[in-house]
Structure formats: C-alpha cells, structure tokens
C-alpha positions in Angstrom: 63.0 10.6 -12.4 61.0 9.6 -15.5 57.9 11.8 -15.6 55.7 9.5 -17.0 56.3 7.1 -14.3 53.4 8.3 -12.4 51.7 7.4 -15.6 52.8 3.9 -15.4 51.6 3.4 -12.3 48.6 4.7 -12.1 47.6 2.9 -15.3 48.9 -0.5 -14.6 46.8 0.1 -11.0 43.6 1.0 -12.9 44.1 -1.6 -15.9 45.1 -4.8 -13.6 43.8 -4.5 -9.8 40.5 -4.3 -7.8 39.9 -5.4 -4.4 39.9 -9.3 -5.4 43.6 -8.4 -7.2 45.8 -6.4 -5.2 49.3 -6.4 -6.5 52.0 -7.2 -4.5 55.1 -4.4 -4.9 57.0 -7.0 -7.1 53.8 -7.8 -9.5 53.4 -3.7 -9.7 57.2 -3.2 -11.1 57.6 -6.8 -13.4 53.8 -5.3 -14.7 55.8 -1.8 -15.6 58.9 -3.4 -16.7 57.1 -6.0 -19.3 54.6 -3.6 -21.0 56.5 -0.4 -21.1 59.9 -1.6 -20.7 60.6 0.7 -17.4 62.6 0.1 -14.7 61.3 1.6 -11.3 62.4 1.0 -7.5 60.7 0.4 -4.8 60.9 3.7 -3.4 60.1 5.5 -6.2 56.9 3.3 -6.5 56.0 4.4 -2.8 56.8 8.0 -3.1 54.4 7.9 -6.3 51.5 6.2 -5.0 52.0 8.4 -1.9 51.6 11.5 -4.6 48.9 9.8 -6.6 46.8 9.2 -3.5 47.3 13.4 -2.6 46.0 13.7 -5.9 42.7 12.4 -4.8 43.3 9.0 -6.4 42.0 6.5 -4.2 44.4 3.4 -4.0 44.3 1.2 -1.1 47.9 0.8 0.2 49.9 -2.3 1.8 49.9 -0.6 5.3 46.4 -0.9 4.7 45.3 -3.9 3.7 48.7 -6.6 4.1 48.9 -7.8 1.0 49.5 -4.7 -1.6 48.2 -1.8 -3.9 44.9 -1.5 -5.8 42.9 1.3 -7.5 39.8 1.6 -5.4 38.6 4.8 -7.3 35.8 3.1 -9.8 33.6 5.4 -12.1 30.7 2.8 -11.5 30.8 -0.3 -9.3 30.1 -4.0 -11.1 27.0 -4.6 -10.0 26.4 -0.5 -12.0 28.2 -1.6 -14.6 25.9 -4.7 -14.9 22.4 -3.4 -14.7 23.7 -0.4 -17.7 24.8 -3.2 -19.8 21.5 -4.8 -19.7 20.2 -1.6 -20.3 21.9 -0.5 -23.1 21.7 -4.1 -24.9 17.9 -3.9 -24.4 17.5 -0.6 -26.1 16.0 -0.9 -29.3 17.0 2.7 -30.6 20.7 2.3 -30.1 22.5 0.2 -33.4 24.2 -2.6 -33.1 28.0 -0.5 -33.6 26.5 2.2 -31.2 26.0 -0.7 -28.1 29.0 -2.2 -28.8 31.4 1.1 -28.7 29.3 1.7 -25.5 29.9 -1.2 -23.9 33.5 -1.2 -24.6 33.3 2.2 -22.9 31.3 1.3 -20.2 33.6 -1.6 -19.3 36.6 0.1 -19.5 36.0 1.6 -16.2 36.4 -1.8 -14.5 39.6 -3.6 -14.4 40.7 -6.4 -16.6 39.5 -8.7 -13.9 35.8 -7.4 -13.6 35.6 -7.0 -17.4 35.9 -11.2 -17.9 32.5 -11.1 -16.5 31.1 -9.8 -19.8 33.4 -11.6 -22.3 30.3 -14.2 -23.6 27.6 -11.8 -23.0 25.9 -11.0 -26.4 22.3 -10.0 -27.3 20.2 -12.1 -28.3 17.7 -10.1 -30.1 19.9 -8.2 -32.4 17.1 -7.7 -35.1 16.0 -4.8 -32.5 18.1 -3.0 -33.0 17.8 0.3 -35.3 19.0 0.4 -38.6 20.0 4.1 -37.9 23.5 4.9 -37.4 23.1 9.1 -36.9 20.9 8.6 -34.0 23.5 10.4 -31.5 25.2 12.9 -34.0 21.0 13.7 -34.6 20.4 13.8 -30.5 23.3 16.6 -30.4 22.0 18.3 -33.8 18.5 18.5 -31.5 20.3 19.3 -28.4 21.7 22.5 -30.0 18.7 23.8 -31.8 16.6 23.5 -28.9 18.7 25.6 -26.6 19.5 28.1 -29.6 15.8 28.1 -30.3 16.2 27.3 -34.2 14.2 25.5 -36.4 15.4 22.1 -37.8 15.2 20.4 -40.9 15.2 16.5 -41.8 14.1 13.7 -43.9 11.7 11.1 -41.8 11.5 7.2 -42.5 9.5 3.9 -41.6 10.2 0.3 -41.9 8.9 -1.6 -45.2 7.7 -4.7 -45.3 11.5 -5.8 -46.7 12.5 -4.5 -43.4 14.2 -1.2 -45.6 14.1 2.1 -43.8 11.9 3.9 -46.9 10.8 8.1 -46.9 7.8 8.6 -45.0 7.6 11.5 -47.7 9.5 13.0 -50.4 11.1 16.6 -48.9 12.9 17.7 -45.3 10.2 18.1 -42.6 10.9 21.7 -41.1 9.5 22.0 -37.7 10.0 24.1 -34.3 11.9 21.3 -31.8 11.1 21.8 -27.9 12.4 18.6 -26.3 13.6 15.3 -26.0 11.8 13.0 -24.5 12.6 9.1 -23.8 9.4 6.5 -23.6 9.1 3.3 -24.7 12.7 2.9 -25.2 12.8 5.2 -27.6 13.3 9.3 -28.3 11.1 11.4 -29.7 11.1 15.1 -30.4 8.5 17.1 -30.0 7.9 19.8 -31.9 5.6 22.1 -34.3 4.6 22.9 -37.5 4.6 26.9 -38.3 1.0 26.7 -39.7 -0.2 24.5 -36.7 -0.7 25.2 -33.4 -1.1 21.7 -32.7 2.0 19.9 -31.2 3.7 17.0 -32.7 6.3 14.2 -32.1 8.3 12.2 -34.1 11.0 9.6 -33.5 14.3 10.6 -33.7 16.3 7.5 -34.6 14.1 7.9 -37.9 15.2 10.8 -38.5 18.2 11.3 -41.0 20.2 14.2 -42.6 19.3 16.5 -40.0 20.5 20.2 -40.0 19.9 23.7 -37.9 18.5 26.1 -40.1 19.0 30.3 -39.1 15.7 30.3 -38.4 14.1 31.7 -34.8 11.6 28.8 -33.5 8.3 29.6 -32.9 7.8 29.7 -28.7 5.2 27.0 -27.6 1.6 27.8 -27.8 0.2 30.0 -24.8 -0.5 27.8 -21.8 0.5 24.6 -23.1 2.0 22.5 -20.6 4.9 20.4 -22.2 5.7 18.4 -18.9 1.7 16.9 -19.5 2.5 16.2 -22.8 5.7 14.8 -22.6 4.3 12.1 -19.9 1.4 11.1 -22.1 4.2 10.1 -24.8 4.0 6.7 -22.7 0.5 5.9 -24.9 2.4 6.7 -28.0 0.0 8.1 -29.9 -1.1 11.7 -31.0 -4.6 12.0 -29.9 -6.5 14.4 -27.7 -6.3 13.0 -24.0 -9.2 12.5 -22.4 -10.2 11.3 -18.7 -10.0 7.7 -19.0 -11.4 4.9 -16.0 -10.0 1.0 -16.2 -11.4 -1.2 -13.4 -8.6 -4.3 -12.8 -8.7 -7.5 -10.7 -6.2 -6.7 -8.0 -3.6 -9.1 -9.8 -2.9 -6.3 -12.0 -1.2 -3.9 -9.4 2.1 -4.6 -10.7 1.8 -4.2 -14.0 0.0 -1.3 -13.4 2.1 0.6 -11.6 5.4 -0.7 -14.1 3.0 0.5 -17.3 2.1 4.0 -15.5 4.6 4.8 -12.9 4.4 5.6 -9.8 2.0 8.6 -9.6 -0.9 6.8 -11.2 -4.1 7.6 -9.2 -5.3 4.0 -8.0 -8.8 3.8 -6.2 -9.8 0.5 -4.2 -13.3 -0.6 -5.2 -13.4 -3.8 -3.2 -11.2 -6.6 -1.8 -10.6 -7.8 -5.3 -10.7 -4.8 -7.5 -9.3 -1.8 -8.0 -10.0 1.3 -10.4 -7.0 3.5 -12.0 -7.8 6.9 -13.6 -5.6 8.8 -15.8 -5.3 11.7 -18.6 -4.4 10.2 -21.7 -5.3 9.7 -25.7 -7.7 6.7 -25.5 -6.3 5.1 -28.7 -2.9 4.9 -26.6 -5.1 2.2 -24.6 -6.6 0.3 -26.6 -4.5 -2.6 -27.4 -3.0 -2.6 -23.5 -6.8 -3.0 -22.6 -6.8 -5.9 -25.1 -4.0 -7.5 -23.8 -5.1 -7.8 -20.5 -9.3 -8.7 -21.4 -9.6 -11.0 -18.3 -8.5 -8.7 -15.7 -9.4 -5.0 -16.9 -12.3 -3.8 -17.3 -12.8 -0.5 -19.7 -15.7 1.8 -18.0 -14.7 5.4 -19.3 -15.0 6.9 -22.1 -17.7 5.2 -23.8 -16.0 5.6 -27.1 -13.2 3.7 -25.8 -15.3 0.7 -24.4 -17.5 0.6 -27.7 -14.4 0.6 -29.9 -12.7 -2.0 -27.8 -16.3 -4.1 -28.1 -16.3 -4.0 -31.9 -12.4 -5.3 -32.1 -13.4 -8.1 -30.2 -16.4 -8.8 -32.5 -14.4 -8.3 -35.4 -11.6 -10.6 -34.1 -9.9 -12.4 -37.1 -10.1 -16.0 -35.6 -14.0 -15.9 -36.9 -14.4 -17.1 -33.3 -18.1 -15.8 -32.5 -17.3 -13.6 -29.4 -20.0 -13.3 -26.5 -20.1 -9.4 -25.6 -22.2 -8.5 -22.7 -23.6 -5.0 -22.5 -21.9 -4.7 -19.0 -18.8 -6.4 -20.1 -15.9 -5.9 -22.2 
C-alpha cells in the first residue's frame, strides 16, 4: 500500500466535503484518481477511513449517514468563521496584505463548499486600514521583551495631512514595555520612561524598526495597578483619572453599556434617567459627552462640565449657543 494514501484521503475529505457534500465512495476515488493520479479500491478506502477515524479524525461514515463520507472535524464552524471575518476586515490596525493572508487562513479551515460564501466579500473601507506592514513581526518583538523583561527601542510615527506616516521625532524611543493591550481596535503598549515614573502608552502599529536591547527593564512603579490602567485605555488619553458622574436619559442604556462594558456602575435616578459613574481621564470624555448633548448630562468634575460649556460656546458654526447654568 502507498503510504501517502492516507494522505489522499484525508485531504480530498477535508478540501471537498462537509455535511451539505458527502461523497459517495465513487466521487471519493475519481476525486483521488483526477488530482493525484492514484488508484485506490474500495477496501483500501474503508480500512483507511476506519484508521483515520482511530486517529481521532472525525469523519461521518456511510453506515452512518446513507449516503457517504465527510470530514466533520472543523477548526471553527461557518457561522465562527463568519463573525472573525467581519472582525478582522473591521480592524483598522491590521494592513490590507495582513487581512487578506488572514482570511485566506481563516477560510481554509472550511471546505471548498463553505468557502464560496466569501468569494465577493470585500471591505469597503480599505482607507482604514494601516499603512504599517511590521505590525505583527513588532507584536512578537514586544511579546518577547516583555516576558524577558528588556528594554525596547523604536522609531514612532503619525499621519500627515498627505496621509504619509512622518517621525513623531528624530531618534528611537527607548522605553520599559509591560503589556499589550487591545482598545479601540487598536494595540498599545504600555510602558516607561527610565527618568519617569509616570506610565505611558503608545500605539504599536506606529511603531517601526523595533529591536530588544540587553538591557534589564525597570519593574513597574510600587503599587501601581496595571489592570486599572490598562481598562482606562478605552478613553484613549493619558491624563490623570478622576471620579467622573454623567446623568443619561434612559435611551442611552445601550450605548452605555457597548462604550463601557459590562461592569460599569449604573445608578437609576428616576423612571427616565439614569446616572453612570466611573474612574477615568476626563479629557477621554469629552467629545463622547459632545456626541450625545441631548441625552447626557455632565455633573462631575466641574472642570469637565465647564470645559464642555466653553466648546459649545466656542462652536465653529458662529451659531450663538444658549448655555444654562444647570445645563450642558
């Protein structure tokens, strides 16, 4: 017998059947014959599929089902397989090369048959995507440094206004890296200057030319908690957290709760309103408090509720804005 028959089978089972395309014994051999010119019985087919399916590969058998053999044994189901796609081709920080060899990837767990499914599916906001193309080589680069405890070095970018990725600075940034954290559809690291105790975070897919120097990291400040500040990265920005109180029409719930997550402390005030209080760097809030003037409602800090007044004033429409005292 021909060793790579179980091969053979096995392949053409993964590559051309599912539950809605079961081949029939005949289909299974013509399949083997016309792609890698092999000749196998019938019996040699059953004895293999009897081994394969020892092996822990789940096929589904013609004693079982009537009609044939298929490879039941899927990595991810379709309706998985859908919801990542979306995923992936919604994720800003991934280039357009990088989502495509994904998807190919991703896909290639499903057979032929499920695959069609995503044949005309294309994104159609490409212009998200980043510009970056060492975005994962710079995730394992990170990966590495942070378990080894080394310090990294690398260049750091923003966009222009010709939409070129320019130096933030001239020079490598060298920093202490900590973790990896993903919000807002995108990664950031989050790290530390050695003549700072403050923390910072910067986006890693604008990071380039990254490398692990020999360097020990310095060890987080005493008592910082890195969990707290790795959840406030949903507000983006680097300022101090305070307490912060926004009172929304009850309308708001949803968006709420899909902004903030679950564990966001909500407070009923009456049958219409509700109040939501949280830890985080006001400036994080200002323009999601903007967004939603009609229905939220600013009450703590006062610096936040002032500042938020002033925009407002200073809109650029030169549309004279009414402020209350007791209003925002």
């Amino acid at each position: 017998m021909n060793k790579a028959n179980i091969i053979y089978v096995l392949h053409i089972l993964k590559e051309y059947s599912d539950e809605n395309h079961i081949l029939p014994m005949r289909e299974l051999i013509a399949k083997i014959k016309a792609i890698y010119d092999v000749t196998i019985d019938r019996r040699t087919v059953y004895s293999l599929i009897e081994t394969l399916n020892l092996l822990d590969y789940d096929i589904s058998t013609y004693e079982e089902n009537g009609k044939g053999y298929y490879y039941r044994q899927r990595i991810f189901e379709p309706s998985e397989v859908s919801l990542l796609t979306d995923r992936i081709y919604a994720t800003g920080f991934i280039s357009q090369s990088h989502t495509n060899d994904l998807l190919e990837k991703l896909q290639s767990t499903l057979s032929v048959h499920s695959r069609k499914k995503y044949k005309h599916i294309k994104t159609a906001r490409t212009n998200r995507k980043t510009l970056n193309p060492e975005l994962f080589w710079t995730i394992e680069q990170l990966d590495e440094a942070i378990e080894k405890k080394r310090k990294v070095r690398f260049l750091y970018y923003d966009y222009d206004v010709n939409k070129k990725l320019v130096l933030r600075r001239e020079g490598k940034y060298l920093v202490n890296p900590y973790q990896m954290v993903n919000a807002n559809e995108k990664y950031y690291l989050i790290c530390n200057y050695d003549k700072y105790d403050e923390i910072s975070h910067y986006r890693i897919d604008m990071m380039k030319e990254l490398e692990i120097t020999g360097e020990k990291a310095k060890p987080l400040p005493k008592g910082f908690n890195l969990n707290d500040y790795s959840n406030s990265l949903v507000y983006v920005f680097d300022s101090k957290p305070e307490d912060v109180e926004i009172i929304c029409d009850n309308s708001m719930a949803s968006e709420v709760i899909e902004r903030f997550g679950n564990n966001i402390n909500l407070f009923k005030i009456d049958d219409k309103r509700f109040m939501i209080k949280l830890y985080a760097p006001p400036e994080g809030l200002i323009y999601w408090a903007l967004q939603y003037l009609r229905l939220c409602e600013v009450t703590k800090p006062l610096s936040l509720r002032e500042e938020i007044k002033e925009i407002i004033k200073n809109n650029r429409y030169d549309v004279q804005t009414f402020v209350q005292e007791d209003m925002v």
